[in-house]
C-alpha positions, 0 to 999 in steps of 0.5 A: 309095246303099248304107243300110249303115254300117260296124260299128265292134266294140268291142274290148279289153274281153274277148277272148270278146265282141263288143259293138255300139252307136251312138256318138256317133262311130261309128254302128252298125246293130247297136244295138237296144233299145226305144225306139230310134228305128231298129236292128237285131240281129244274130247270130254263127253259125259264121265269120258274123255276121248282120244284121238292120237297117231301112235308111234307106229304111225296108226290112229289110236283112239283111247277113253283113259290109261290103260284103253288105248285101241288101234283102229289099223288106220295108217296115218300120214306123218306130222299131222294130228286127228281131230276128234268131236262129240256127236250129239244125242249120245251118238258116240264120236266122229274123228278125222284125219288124214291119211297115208294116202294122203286123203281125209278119212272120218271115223265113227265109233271106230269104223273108217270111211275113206272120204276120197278128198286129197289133203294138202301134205303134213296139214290136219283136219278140224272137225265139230258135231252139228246140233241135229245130228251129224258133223261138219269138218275143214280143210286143206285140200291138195289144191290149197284150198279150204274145203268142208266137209258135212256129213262124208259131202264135201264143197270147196269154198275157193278160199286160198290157204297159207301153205303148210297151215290147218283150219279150226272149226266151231259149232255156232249156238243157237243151231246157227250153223259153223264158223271157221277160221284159218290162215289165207293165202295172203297171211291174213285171218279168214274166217267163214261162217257158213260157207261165206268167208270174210278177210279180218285184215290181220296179219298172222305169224307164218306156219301158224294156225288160229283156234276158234270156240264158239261162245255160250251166248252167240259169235265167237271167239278166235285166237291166233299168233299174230305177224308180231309175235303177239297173241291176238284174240277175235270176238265176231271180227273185233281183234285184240292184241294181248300183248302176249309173246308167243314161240315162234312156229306155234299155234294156240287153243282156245275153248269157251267158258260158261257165260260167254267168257272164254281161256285161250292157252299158248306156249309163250316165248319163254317155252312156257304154258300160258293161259289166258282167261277172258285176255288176262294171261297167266304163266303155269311155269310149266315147261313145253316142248320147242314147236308145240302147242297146247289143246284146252277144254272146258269141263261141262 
């Protein structure tokens, strides 16, 4: 049996992006956000868009298009989701996830490495390439704690996390390092550049996770549903409520734009696909799946 779907894209939008998500009629592997009872990332790299996904065997897949799936043999634990960057200088990929052991593994070019680090139960990993080389990963760890991880070493940063929530990660421009975010302890926005974790002092949505894409230009762009049910975007610690609704127990994406612009894509509280280019939200009138969220790229 064959545990890949077909990927249905979105088309019709914008010319430059590429979005992904489970619908209620057409069932993507390419949708993932906490939460999410199984999923995947994937990536565009050159004239290739990779895959991450865990099968419904419960292994880890990795697929560059209909028809390429492969195993890897690399037992997943249930309702978490890889995560999936390009690595630079034509390096290939790096996946992580986390294990049926309940630790984080990274996969380069479909050779695995148990990292040894514990993960907190149904939490996923985020991962993103470093400019020089390498990779920098977030997450959960059994203690609650927000961990990175640079290159197989990781450091506990001491940041209490929202119980059952995973953190986004992003690559600064200008070789200024990462920036994440996630949901705290306190149910508040965190984000850490760097290591150095700072309180934006907004309220998120319980059993939710915020996305982050850093922007052509410089900072970045964060997106997440806030304690009102409302989409909130965050440009380098401003906040600003869209006044989208959103469904409750979903997490939105969000990708940079040439520009410095940037499109965020939500299930909203209606179940349908929203998109929202630069805070003007659009209704694609496509149907999603209860608890799900959607995975959005920009096309290079």
């Amino acid at each position: 049996m064959n545990p890949i779907r077909r990927i249905h894209p979105l088309a019709g939008i914008l010319a430059s992006l590429a979005v992904a998500l489970l619908a209620s009629s057409a069932v993507s592997p390419a949708a993932f956000a906490a939460r999410m009872p199984v999923g995947a990332s994937a990536l565009v790299s050159g004239d290739n868009a990779d895959i991450a996904f865990q099968a419904n065997t419960k292994i880890l897949w990795t697929s560059n298009g209909p028809g390429t799936g492969q195993s890897l043999g690399l037992g997943m634990e249930a309702g978490t989701s890889p995560a999936i960057t390009a690595l630079a200088f034509g390096a290939g990929y790096e996946a992580a996830f986390q294990a049926n052991t309940g630790h984080l593994w990274v996969v380069k070019n479909g050779v695995g490495q148990d990292l040894g680090l514990g993960m907190e139960t149904g939490t996923s990993p985020a991962i993103t390439a470093l400019p020089g080389g390498g990779y920098e990963a977030a997450f959960q760890a059994n203690t609650g704690h927000l961990w990175v991880v640079r290159d197989g070493v990781g450091q506990d940063l001491g940041l209490g996390m929202k119980t059952a929530t995973s953190p986004a990660i992003s690559t600064l421009a200008f070789g200024a390092g990462y920036e994440a975010a996630f949901q705290a302890n306190t149910g508040h926005l965190w984000v850490v550049e760097n290591g150095v974790g700072q309180d934006l002092g907004l309220g998120m949505k319980t059993a939710t996770s915020p996305a982050i894409a850093g922007l052509e230009l410089g900072g970045y762009e964060a997106a997440f549903q806030a304690n009102t049910g409302h989409l909130w975007v965050v440009q380098n610690g401003a906040g600003h409520d869209l006044g989208l609704g959103m469904k409750t127990a979903t997490s939105p994406a969000i990708t940079a734009l040439p520009g410095d612009g940037y499109e965020a894509a939500f299930q909203a509280n209606t179940g349908l696909l929203w998109v929202a280019p630069n805070g003007t939200g659009q209704n694609t009138g496509l149907g999603m799946l209860t608890a799900t969220g959607p995975a959005i790229s920009s096309l290079l």
